[in-house]
C-alpha positions in Angstrom: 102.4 89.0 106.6 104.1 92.0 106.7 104.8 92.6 103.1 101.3 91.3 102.1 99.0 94.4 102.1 96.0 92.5 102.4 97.0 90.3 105.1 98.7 93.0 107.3 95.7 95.0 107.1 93.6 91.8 108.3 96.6 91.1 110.9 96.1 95.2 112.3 92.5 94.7 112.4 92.4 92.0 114.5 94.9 93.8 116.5 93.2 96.0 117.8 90.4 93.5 118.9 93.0 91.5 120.8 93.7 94.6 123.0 91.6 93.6 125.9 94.4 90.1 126.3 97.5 92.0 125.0 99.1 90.9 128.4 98.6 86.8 127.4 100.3 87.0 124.1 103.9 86.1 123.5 106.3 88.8 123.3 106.8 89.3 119.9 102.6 89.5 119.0 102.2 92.1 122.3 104.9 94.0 120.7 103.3 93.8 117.1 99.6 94.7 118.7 101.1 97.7 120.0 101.9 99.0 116.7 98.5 98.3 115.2 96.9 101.8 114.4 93.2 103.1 116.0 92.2 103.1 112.0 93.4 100.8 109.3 94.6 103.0 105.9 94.0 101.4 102.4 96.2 101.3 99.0 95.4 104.3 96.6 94.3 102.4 93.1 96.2 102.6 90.5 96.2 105.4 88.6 97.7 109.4 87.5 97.1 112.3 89.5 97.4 115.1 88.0 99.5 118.4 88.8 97.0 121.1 90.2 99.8 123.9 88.0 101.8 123.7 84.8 103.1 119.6 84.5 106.6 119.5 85.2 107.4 116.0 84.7 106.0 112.7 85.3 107.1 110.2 88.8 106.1 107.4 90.3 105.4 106.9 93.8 105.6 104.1 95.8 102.8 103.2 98.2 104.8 100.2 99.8 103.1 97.2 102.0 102.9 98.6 105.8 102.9 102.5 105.0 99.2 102.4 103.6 97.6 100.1 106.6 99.7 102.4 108.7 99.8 106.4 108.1 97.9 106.2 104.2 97.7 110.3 105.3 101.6 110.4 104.2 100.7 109.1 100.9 97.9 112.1 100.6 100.3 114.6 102.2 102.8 113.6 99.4 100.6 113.6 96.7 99.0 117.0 97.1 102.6 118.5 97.6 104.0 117.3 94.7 101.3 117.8 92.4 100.9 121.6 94.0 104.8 121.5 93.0 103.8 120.3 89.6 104.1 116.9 88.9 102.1 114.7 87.9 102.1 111.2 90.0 101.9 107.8 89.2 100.3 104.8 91.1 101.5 101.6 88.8 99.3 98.8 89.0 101.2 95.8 90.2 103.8 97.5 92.6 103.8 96.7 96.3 106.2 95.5 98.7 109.7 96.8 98.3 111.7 94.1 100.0 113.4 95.5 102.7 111.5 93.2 105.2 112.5 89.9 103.6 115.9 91.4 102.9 116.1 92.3 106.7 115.0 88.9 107.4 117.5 87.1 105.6 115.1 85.8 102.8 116.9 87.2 100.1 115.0 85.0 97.1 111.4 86.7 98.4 113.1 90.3 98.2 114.4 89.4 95.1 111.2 88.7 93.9 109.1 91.7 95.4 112.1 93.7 93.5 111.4 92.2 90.5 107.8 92.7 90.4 108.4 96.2 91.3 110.8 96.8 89.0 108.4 95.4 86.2 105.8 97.3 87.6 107.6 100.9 86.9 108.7 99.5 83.5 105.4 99.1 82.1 104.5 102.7 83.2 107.7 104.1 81.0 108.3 107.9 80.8 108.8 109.0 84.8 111.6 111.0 85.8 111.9 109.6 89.7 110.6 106.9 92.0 109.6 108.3 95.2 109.1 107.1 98.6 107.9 108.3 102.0 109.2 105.8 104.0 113.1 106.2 104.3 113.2 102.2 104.5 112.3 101.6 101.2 114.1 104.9 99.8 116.9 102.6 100.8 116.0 99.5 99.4 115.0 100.7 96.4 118.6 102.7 95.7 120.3 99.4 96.3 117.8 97.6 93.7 121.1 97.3 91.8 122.6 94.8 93.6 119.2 93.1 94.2 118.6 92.6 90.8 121.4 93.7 89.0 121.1 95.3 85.8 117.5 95.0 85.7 117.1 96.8 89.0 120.2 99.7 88.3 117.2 102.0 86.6 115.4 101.8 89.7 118.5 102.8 92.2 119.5 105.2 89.6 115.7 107.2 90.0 115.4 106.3 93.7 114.4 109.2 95.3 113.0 109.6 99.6 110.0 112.8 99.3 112.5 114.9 101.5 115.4 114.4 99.0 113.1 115.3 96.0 111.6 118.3 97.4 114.8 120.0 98.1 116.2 119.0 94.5 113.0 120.6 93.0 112.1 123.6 94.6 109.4 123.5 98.0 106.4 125.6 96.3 105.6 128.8 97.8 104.5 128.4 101.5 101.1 129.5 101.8 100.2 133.3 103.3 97.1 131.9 105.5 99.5 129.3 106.9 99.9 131.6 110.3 99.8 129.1 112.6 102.7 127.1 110.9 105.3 130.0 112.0 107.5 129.4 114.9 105.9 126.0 115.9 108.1 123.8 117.6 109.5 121.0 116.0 111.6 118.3 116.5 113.1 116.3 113.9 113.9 112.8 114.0 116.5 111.1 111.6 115.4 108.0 110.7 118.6 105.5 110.2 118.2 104.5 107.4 117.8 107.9 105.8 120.6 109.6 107.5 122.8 106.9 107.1 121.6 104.4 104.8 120.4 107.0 102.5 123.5 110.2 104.1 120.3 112.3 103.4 121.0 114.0 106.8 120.3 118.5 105.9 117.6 118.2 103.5 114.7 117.3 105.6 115.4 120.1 108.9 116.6 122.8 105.9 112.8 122.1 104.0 111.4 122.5 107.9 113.1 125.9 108.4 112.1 127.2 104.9 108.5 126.1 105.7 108.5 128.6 109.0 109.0 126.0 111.5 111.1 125.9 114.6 113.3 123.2 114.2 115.0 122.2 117.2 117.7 119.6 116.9 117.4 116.4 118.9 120.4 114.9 121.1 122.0 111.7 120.3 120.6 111.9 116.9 122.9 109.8 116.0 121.1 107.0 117.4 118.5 104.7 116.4 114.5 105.0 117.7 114.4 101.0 117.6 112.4 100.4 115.4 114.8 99.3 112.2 112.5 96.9 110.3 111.3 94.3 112.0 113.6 94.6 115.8 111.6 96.2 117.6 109.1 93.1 116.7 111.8 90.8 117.3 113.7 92.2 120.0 111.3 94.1 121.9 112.7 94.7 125.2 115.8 96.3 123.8 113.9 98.1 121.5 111.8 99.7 124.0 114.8 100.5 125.4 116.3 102.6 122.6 112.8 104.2 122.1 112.5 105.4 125.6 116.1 106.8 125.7 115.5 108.6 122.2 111.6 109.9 123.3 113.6 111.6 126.7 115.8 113.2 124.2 113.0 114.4 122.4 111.1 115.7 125.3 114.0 117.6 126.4 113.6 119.6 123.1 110.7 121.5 124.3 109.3 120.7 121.0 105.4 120.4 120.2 105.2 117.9 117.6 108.0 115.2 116.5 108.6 115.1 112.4 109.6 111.9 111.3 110.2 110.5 108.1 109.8 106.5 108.3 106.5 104.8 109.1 108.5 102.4 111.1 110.1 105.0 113.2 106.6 106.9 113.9 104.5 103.6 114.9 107.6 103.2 117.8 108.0 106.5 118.8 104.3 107.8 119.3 102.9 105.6 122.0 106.2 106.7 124.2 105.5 110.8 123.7 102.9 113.0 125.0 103.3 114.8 121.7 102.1 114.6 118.3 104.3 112.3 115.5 103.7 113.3 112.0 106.1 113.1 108.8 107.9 115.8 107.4 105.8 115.9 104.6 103.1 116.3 106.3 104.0 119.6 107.7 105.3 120.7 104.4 102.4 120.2 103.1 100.1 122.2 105.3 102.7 125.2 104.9 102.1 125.3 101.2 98.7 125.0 101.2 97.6 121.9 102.4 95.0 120.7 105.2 96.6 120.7 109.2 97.7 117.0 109.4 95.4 115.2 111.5 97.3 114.7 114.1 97.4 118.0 114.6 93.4 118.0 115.3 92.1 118.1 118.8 90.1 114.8 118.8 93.5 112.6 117.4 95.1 110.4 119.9 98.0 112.5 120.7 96.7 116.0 121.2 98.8 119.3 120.7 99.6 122.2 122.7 96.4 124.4 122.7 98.0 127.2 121.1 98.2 124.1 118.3 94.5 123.4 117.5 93.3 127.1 117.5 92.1 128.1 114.3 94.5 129.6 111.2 
């Protein structure tokens, strides 16, 4: 279900109907209707968007099966900043899940296929200079796409780039003069596993923050894992509660007044255990150059900011 766009959307839907018996439901479904968003997002069509300056080059950008149903305001956050940055972004028609999931799961022969497809996908669109993703689990999966697929999948690993990692390889475009209320707020950055050490893409995304005019502040036992990681916190969901709660103290004791993280998983577990604001990196990085406040940022979202937070720019 999970790497089925159509049926996870379906699956968050009635989620959020079966709140009122949450309590009834087996373990592993109470734990999966807690992740089930207030608003269900939908896949961008395929498609080009193009650069809003001069056209640097060409990518690709991968929409993924959970992140659109999920946070599809990543996607936009993405898309404005790299086409403010230049580049002109690709949606190819047939690409979808990446096939971490499965390859979590031990179904090898389905992530094989969903890397196949993907990998056919990007082939037919020809002439882009990177594959990006915004969810630090597939940035992973899709760099090891050579020893999914072997050499059909090494031109994959080989452009396999997370947003963060991008952005600091190309430049952040100028941060934006009326972006006032960006300076000096308080954020904390989370590390998402698998990109700080599936991906060792550990400076990059707190270095972009600080550039942008934001207060980084560093999070103890960083180290350690939210509990999300794929599907555990599905599967295991008393230890993964566990994890989250000991990782969302750590996070309160930053004194921060949102939380920046940079994998969909990581954000769906994290937000319902912080009186704060979760958005991703991009997110911010995008309303620094130019870009709308992310909504989460707004006073009417579910997890309202600081008051100093919603005034006006």
């Amino acid at each position: 279900m999970l790497t089925r766009p159509r049926r996870l959307s379906l699956a968050l839907f009635l989620g959020r109907l079966a709140k009122p018996i949450e309590r009834f439901l087996p373990a592993e479904l109470a734990a999966m209707r807690r992740l089930a968003p207030a608003k269900v997002g939908r896949r961008a069509k395929p498609g080009v968007v193009i650069p809003q300056a001069g056209r640097r080059s060409r990518v690709a950008l991968l929409q993924g099966c959970v992140e659109p149903a999920m946070t599809p305001q990543v996607r936009e956050a993405a898309v404005r900043l790299l086409t403010r940055a230049g580049y002109e972004v690709v949606f190819a028609e047939g690409e979808g899940c990446c096939g971490a999931l499965s390859q979590h799961m031990g179904r090898t022969d389905e992530a094989r296929t969903l890397a196949r497809a993907n990998a056919a996908a990007w082939t037919k669109v020809g002439g882009v200079d990177a594959i990006i993703t915004t969810a630090a689990g597939c940035g992973t999966m899709l760099k090891g796409y050579d020893a999914v697929l072997g050499a059909d999948g090494a031109p994959v690993a080989a452009k396999a780039r997370d947003i963060l990692e991008f952005i600091a390889e190309a430049g952040l475009p100028q941060v934006a003069k009326a972006s006032g209320a960006v300076q000096g707020l308080k954020v904390a950055y989370h590390a998402a596993c698998s990109l700080q050490h599936g991906q060792q893409i550990k400076t990059a995304p707190p270095a972009l923050l600080l550039e942008a005019g934001f207060d980084v502040r560093p999070i103890a036992e960083g180290h350690l894992c939210c509990g999300s990681a794929g599907t555990y916190n599905i599967l295991q969901p008393e230890l993964a509660a566990r994890l989250r709660d000991r990782k969302a103290a750590n996070i309160a004791r930053t004194g921060a007044e949102v939380l920046a993280a940079g994998n969909v998983g990581c954000m769906a577990q994290l937000a319902p255990a912080l009186d704060m604001p979760v958005v991703h990196p991009v997110e911010l990085l995008d309303w620094a150059t130019g870009g709308p406040r992310p909504a989460a940022l707004t006073p009417d979202a579910p997890f309202r900011p600081r008051a100093a937070m919603v005034q006006s720019d």
